[in-house]
C-alpha positions in Angstrom: 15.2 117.0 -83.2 11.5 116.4 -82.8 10.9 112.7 -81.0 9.3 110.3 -83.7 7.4 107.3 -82.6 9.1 103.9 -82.8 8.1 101.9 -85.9 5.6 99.3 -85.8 7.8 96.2 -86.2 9.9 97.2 -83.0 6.9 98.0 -81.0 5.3 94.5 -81.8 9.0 92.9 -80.9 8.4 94.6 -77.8 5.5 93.9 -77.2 6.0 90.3 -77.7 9.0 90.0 -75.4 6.8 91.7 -72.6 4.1 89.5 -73.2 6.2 86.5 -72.8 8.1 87.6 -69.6 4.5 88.6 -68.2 3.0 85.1 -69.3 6.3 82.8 -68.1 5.7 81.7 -64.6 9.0 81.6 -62.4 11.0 78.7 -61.1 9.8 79.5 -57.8 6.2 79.3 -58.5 6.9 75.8 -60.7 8.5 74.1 -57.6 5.1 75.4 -55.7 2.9 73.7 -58.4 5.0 70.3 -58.8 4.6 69.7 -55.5 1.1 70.4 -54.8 0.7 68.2 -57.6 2.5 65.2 -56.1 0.8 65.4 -52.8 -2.1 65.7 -54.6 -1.5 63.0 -56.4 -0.4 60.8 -53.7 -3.3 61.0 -51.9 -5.6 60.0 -54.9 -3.6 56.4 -54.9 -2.1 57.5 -58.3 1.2 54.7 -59.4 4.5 56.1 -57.7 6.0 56.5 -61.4 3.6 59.1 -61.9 4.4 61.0 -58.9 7.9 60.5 -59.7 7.7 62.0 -63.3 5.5 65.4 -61.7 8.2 65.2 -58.8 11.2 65.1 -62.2 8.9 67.6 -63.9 9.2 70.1 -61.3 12.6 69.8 -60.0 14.9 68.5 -57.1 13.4 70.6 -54.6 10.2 68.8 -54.8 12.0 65.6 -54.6 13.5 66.0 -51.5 10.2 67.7 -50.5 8.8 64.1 -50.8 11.0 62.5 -47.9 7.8 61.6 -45.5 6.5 59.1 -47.8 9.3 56.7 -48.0 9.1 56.6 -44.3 5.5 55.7 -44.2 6.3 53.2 -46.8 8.9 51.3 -44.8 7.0 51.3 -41.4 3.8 49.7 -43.7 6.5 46.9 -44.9 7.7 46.8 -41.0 3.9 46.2 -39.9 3.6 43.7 -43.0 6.6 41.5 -41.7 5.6 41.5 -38.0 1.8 40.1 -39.0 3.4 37.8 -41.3 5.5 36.5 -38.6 3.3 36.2 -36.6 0.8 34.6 -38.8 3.3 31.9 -39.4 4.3 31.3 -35.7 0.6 30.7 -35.0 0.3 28.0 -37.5 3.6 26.6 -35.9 2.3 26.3 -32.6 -0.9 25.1 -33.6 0.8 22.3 -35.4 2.8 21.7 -32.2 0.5 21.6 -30.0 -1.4 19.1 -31.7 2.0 16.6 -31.8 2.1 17.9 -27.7 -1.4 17.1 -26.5 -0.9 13.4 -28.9 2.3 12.9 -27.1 0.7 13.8 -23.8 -2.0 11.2 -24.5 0.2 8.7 -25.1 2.4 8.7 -22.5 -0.6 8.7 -20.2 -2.2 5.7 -22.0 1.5 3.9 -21.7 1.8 4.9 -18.3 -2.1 3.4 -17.1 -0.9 0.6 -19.2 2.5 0.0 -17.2 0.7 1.0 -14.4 -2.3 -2.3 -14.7 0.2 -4.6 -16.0 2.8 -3.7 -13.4 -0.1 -4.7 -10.7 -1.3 -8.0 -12.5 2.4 -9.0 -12.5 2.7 -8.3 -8.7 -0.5 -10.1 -7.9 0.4 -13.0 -10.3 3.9 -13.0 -8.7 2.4 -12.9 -5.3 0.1 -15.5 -5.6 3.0 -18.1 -7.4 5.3 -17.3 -4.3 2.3 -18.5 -2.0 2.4 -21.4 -4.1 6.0 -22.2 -4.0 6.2 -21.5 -0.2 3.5 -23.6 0.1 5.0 -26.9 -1.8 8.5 -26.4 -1.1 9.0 -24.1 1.5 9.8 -25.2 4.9 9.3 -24.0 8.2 7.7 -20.7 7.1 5.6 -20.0 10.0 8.2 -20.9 12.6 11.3 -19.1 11.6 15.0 -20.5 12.5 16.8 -19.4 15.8 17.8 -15.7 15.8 20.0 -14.1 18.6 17.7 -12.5 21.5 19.7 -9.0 21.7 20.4 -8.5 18.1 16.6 -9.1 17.6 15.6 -6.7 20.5 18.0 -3.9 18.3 17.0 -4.7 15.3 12.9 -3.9 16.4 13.2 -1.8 19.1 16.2 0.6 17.9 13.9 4.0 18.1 14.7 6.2 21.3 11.5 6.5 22.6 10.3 5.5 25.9 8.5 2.6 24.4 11.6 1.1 22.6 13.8 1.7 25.2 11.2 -0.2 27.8 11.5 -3.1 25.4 15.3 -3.2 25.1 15.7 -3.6 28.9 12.8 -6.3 29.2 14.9 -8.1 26.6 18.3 -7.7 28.2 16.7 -9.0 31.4 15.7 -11.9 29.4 19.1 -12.3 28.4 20.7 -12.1 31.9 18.7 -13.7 34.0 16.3 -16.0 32.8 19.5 -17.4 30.3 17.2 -17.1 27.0 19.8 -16.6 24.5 17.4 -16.8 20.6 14.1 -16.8 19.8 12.1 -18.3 17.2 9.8 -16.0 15.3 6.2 -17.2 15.2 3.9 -16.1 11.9 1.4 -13.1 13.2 -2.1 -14.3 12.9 -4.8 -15.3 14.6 -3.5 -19.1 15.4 -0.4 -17.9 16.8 -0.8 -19.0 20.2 -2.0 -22.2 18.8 0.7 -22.9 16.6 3.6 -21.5 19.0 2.6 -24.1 21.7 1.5 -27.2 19.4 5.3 -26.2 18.0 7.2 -27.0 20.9 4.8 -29.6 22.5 6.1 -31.8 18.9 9.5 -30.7 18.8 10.1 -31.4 22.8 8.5 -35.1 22.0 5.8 -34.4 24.3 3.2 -37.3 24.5 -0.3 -37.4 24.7 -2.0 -36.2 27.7 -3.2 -38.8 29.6 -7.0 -38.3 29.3 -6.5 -38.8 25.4 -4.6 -41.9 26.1 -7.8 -43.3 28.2 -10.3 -42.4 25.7 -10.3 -41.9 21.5 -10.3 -38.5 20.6 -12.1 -38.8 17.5 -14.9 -40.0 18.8 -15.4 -37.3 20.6 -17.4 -34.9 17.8 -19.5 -37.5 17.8 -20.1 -37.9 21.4 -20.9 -34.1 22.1 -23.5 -33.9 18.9 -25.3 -37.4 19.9 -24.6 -38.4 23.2 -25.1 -35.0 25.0 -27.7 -33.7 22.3 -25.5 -29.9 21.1 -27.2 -29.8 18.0 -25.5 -26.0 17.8 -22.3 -27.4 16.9 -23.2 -27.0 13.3 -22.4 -23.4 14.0 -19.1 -24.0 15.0 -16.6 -21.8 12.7 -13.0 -23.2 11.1 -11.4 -20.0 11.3 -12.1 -17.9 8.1 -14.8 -20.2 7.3 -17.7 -18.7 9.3 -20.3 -21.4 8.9 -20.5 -24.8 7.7 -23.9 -26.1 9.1 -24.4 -29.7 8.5 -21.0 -30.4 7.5 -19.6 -29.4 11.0 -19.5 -33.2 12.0 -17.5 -34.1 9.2 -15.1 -31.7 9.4 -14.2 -31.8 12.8 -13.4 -35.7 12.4 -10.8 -34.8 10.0 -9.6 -32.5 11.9 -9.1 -34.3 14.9 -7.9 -37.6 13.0 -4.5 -35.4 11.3 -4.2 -33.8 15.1 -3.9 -37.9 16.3 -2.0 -39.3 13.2 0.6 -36.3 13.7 1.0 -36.4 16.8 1.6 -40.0 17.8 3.7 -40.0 14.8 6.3 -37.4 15.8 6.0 -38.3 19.6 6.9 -41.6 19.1 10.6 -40.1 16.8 13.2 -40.3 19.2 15.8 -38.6 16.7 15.8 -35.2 17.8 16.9 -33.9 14.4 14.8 -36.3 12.6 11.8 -34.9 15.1 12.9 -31.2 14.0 12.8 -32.1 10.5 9.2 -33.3 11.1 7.8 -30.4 12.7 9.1 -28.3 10.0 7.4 -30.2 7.4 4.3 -29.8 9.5 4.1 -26.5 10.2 4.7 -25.1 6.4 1.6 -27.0 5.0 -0.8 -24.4 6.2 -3.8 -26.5 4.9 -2.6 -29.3 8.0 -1.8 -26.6 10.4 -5.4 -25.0 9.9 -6.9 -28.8 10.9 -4.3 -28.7 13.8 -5.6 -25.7 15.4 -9.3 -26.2 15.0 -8.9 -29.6 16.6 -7.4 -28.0 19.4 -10.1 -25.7 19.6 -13.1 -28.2 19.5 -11.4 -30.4 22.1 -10.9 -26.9 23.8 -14.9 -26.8 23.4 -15.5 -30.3 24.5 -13.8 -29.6 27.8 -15.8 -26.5 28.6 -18.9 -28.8 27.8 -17.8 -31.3 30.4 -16.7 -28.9 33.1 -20.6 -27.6 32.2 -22.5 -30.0 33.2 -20.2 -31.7 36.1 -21.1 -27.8 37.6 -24.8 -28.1 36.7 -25.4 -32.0 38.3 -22.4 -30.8 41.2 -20.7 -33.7 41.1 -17.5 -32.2 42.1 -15.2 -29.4 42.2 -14.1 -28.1 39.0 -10.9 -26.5 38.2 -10.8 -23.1 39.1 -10.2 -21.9 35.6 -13.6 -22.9 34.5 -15.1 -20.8 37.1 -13.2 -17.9 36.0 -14.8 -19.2 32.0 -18.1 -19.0 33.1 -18.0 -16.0 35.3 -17.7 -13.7 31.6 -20.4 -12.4 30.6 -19.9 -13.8 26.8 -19.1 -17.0 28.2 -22.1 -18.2 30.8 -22.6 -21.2 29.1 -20.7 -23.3 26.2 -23.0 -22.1 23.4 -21.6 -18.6 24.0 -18.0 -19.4 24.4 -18.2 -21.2 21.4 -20.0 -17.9 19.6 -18.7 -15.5 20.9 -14.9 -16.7 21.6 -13.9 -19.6 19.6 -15.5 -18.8 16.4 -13.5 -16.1 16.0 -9.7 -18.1 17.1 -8.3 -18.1 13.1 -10.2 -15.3 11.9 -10.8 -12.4 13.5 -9.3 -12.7 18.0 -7.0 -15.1 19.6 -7.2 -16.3 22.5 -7.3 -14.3 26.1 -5.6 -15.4 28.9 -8.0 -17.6 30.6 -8.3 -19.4 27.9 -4.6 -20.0 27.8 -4.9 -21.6 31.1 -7.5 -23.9 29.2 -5.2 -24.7 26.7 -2.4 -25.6 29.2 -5.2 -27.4 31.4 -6.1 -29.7 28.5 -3.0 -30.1 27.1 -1.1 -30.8 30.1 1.4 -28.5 29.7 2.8 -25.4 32.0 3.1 -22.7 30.1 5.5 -20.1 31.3 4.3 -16.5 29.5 7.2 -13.9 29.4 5.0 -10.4 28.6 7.8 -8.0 28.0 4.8 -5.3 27.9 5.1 -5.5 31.8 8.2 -5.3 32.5 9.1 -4.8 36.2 5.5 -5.5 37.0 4.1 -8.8 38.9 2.5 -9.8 35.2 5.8 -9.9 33.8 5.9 -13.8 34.0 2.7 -15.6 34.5 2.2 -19.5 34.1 -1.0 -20.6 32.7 -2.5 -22.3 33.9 -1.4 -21.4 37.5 -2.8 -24.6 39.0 -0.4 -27.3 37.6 1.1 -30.5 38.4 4.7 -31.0 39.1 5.2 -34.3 36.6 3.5 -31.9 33.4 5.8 -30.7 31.3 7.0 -27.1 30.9 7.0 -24.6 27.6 7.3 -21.3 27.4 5.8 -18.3 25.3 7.5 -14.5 24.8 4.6 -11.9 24.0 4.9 -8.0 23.5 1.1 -7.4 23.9 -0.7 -10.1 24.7 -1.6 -11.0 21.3 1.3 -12.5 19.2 3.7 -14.5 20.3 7.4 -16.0 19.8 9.2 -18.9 21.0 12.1 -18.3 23.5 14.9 -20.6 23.4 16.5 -21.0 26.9 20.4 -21.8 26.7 22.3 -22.8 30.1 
């Protein structure tokens, strides 16, 4: 049977179909498109509902070929947190660091504050207790009797070779010379001064006898008219370095309290009355001041007199005044008084051969225990060493030839 052509209709029917399954892409290629369209779209900033409608349009596949940019989305909100933390704890530490450095300053202000008002309270303090001890205070410069030994611990108690040279000075004291206590003496520059003109009132000593032969307060007035020292307007009153014109007057009041005092507690024959005296005395430093500078212009007028009995040679002089006028800074009385007195009270005290002077004048052997030289021939010296037997005898305890104590012998 001869082959006939197919009809029309069922080649257009194939035709059609082939055309279609030519024309219809595959799944395959789909996948391919959706995704290239939904990187392509993510990279032109395009809103993530759009990429996730091409991502639906072409299938799973391209969904979970989209993984990557959730990633990269969470590490930009990781990123976003951090700088926002950080952001805020910047502002918090600005804001507390301000309240710190306000707090800083005002604990410093407080504390310079404290610090100025704690000072002016001390000084005010200070200056009220110097008041007080002054008006009711008693026997502050000459302290009560305290036991030699337990003394000599109490100061001397280091090991060294010093210390332990002090101890045994002491506790041959204590043994052999029978001085049991000792009576602290204020540290200054009258403490010679006061330590003697303390026991020369509580002993009841009396005048010396040239003062009972002659009127000590006329005696300023002697040296400045009588023998012409016109200088003596540059005598100094311990601190006070210079007075000038008003020297005169000053030394008469000084030398009228040393009189008034003097005869007044010599003549107590109560011994504790006497005691009660001295103490009174000697804690009204403005009257111990006048004391002490008395002394030292009668110490002055001496030196004046034993001057020019040398000069006219109209006898021997003791031999302390030759040892006086041998110093260079003392040739003459104008330079003892510059250059030793002045500065008694302020500034030096007094040197040994002027502690002769002092017991020369005052009529007084003063027996000097110097612990400093201790199993040395200076270890007890009497000043001055020419004495008479009917003068009576103090005594003096020194560590270094500068300040001195009172020892109280016991039998």
């Amino acid at each position: 049977m001869p082959l006939t052509p197919p009809s029309t209709a069922t080649t257009a029917v194939k035709g059609r179909s082939t055309l279609q399954g030519a024309t219809r892409p595959s799944r395959r290629v789909c996948r391919v498109k959706a995704t290239a369209h939904l990187h392509c779209a993510f990279r032109q900033g395009r809103p993530r509902g759009a990429a996730r409608l091409s991502a639906a349009r072409g299938g799973a596949g391209a969904h979970r070929r989209f993984q990557p940019a959730s990633s990269a989305r969470g590490s930009h909100e990781v990123q976003s947190w951090t700088r926002a933390t950080k952001q805020s704890l910047c502002l918090v530490w600005q804001k507390v660091k301000l309240q710190l450095m306000l707090s800083m300053s005002f604990l410093v202000a407080v504390f310079w504050y404290c610090r100025r008002l704690y000072s002016f309270l001390a000084q005010l303090l200070k200056r009220w207790s110097s008041y007080l001890q002054r008006k009711l205070g008693k026997n502050h410069s000459v302290l009560e009797e305290v036991d030699l030994l337990g003394y000599s611990a109490r100061e001397w108690r280091e090991e060294t070779k010093q210390a332990k040279h002090m101890r045994e000075a002491y506790n041959e004291l204590f043994q052999n010379y029978h001085i049991k206590y000792l009576r602290q003496v204020r540290k200054d520059n009258y403490c010679v001064l006061r330590a003697v003109l303390f026991q020369i009132f509580s002993h009841g000593i009396p005048f010396p006898s040239w003062m009972r032969e002659r009127d000590i307060l006329k005696l300023p007035e002697k040296l400045l008219y009588s023998q012409g020292c016109n200088w003596i307007q540059q005598y100094s009153f311990g601190p006070e370095s210079y007075t000038g014109p008003n020297a005169f007057g000053k030394l008469r009041k000084c030398m009228e309290t040393l009189k008034t005092n003097w005869a007044e507690i010599s003549g107590t024959k109560d011994h504790e009355e006497r005691g009660n005296m001295c103490n009174a005395l000697f804690s009204d430093e403005t009257k111990e001041h006048k004391l002490y500078e008395a002394i030292k212009f009668i110490m002055l007028y001496e030196v004046v007199e034993a001057y020019e009995q040398m000069k006219n040679r109209d006898g021997p002089i003791p031999h302390l005044f030759s040892l006086l006028f041998a110093r260079d800074t003392s040739s003459d009385p104008l330079s003892f008084m510059m250059n030793h007195l002045n500065a008694i009270g302020d500034s030096g005290c007094l040197d040994q051969v002027e502690l002769f002077l002092l017991g020369y004048l005052l009529e007084v052997k003063i027996r000097v225990y110097r612990l400093h030289r201790f199993n040395t021939e200076g270890f007890q010296v009497n000043c001055p060493d020419e004495y008479r037997r009917e003068w009576n005898e103090i005594s003096l305890l020194t560590e270094d030839d500068r300040y001195y104590h009172i020892p109280v012998i016991r039998t």
